[in-house]
N, C-alpha and C positions, 0 to 999 in steps of 0.2 A: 504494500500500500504506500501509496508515495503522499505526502501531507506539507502542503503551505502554510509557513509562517507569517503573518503580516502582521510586524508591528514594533513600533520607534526605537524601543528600550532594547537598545542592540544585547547587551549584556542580561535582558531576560529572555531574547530570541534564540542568543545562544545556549542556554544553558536549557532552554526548552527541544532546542535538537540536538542537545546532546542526548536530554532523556528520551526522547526517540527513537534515535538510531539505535540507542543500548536494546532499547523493546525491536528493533530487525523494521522501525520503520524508515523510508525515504523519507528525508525532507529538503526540501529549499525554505530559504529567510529572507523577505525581503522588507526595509522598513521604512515606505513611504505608500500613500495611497494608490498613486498611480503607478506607481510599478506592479502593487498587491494585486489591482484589476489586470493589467495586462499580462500578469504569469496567468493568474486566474480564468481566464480566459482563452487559454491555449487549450485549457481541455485535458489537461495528464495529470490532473492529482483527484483524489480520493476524497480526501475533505480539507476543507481549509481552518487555520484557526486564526479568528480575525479580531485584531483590538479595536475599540471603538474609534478614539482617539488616535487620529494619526495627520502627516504634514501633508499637503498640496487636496486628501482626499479624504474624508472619516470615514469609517469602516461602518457607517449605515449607507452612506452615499455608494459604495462600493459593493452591498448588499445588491441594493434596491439596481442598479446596472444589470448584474449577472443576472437576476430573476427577469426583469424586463427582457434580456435576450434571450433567456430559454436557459439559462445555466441551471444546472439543480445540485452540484457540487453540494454534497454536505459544508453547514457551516456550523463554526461552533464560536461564537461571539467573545471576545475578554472586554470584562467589562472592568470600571472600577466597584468596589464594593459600594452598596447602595441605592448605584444609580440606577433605580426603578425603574424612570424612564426613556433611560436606554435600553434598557433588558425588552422593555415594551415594543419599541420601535424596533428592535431587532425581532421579533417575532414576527411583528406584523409585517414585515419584510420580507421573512421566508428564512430567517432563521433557525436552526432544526436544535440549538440550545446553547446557552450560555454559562461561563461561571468566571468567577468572581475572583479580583488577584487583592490577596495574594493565595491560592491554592494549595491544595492536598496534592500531590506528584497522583497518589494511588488513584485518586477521585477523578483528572484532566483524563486519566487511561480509560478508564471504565466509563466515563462521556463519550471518547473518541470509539470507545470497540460496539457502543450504545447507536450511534450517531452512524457507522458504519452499517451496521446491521440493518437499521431501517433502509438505510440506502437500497437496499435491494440486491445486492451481490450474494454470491454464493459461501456465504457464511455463517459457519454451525458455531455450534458452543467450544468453548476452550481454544480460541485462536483459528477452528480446522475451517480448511477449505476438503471437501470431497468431489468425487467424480470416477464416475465407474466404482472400480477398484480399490482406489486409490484416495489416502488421506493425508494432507500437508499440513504440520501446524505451525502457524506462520512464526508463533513465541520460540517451539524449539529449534525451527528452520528440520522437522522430520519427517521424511516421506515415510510412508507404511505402505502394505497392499500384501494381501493375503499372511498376514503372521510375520509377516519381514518389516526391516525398518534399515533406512539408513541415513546420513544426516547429508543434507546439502547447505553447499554455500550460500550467502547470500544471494546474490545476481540470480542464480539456481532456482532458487527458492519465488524468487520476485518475479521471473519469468513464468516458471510453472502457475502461479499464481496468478497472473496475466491473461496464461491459459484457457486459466479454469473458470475465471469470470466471465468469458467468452467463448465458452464452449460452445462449440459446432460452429461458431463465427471465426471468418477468416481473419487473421491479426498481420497485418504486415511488418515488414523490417522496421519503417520510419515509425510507425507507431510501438514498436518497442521498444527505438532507441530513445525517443521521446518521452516514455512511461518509465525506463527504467534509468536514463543516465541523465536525462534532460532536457527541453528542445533547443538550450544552445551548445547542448555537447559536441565534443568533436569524433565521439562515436563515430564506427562506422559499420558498413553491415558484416562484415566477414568478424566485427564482436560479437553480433546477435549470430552466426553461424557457427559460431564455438562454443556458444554456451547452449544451442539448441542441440548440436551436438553431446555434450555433457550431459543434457536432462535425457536424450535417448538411450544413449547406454545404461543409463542408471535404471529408465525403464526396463528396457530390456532386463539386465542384473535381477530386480524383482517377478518379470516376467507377468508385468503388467497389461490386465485389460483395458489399456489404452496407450493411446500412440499419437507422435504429431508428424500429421503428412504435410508435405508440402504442393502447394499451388501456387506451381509454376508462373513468375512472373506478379504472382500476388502475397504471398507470403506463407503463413504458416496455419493449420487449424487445431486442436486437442480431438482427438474423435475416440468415442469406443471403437475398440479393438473387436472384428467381427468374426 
């Protein structure tokens, strides 16, 4: 799951992706309004965690954008404590929830894994992604599938994951280099050709009811194995 940061206090943006990344998620920081919109608006992240309070743009004005164009990105609003009526106008915006700095580390988790769920992707209890066979849990980065189990890398992990949220849907190159590294990375696709490589063997190894074929010229799909 890749996750936006948007917001001024550099030094609590950092320390907020740092506890991210330890939990196996992506993040980008960025801390100004308009820049928060325009990552946000590429389309490659999962949910965004938005301060109210920010320079050039506030993080209602920045709301109320993404909804007006179709965005439905999870969001999860930082508010200051108290302020009612921001918490209000974030809802009413399309908000999906809010909490209050200075926060519980454990409590922002259990919002984000909250806020994710509703989203609509393919996600069970305890971190797992399933399909077919096969069970990923994103906290231990551990594939299973039939009594077996083995650990993958991150990138691994973040692709199969990519997968599985788009199962039977075709995923191409740019949209995994864009989901997993960035869209201003300098990725290139013989990346995403190594690490697909990677997660087939390992299928394979387990001897997995499912497999990712490729189509030719489009990219890549997760299909049950028939």
């Amino acid at each position: 799951m890749r996750i936006l940061i948007v917001e001024d206090e550099v030094h609590l943006a950092e320390a907020l992706a740092q506890i991210l990344r330890k939990h196996h998620y992506s993040v980008d920081a960025v801390h100004d309004g308009q820049s928060g919109l325009d990552n946000a608006l590429s389309g490659i992240y999962d949910l965004l965690l938005l301060d109210i309070m920010l320079p050039e743009m506030d993080g209602i004005q920045i709301l109320r954008q993404l909804r007006e164009q179709g965005v439905r990105t999870p969001v999860i609003m930082l508010t200051a404590k108290g302020d009612t009526d921001d918490k209000i106008a974030g809802l009413d915006y399309g908000a999906d929830d809010y909490i209050a700095k200075p926060f519980v580390t454990g409590e922002l988790l259990a919002r984000i894994r909250a806020a994710l769920r509703r989203k609509g992707d393919a996600v069970v209890p305890e971190d797992g992604l399933r399909f077919a066979d096969l069970e990923l849990n994103m906290s231990t980065l551990k594939l299973s599938c039939k009594g077996k189990e083995l650990k993958l890398i991150l990138k691994e992990s973040e692709l199969l994951e990519l997968l599985i949220s788009r199962r039977q849907a075709v995923t191409s190159k740019e949209q995994i280099i864009e989901k997993l590294w960035g869209f201003d990375s300098d990725a290139e696709h013989n990346n995403v050709e190594v690490y697909i490589s990677f997660l087939r063997k390992k299928l394979t190894f387990l001897n997995a009811g499912a497999r990712i074929s490729t189509i030719r010229g489009v990219g890549y799909v997760l299909e049950a194995a028939e």
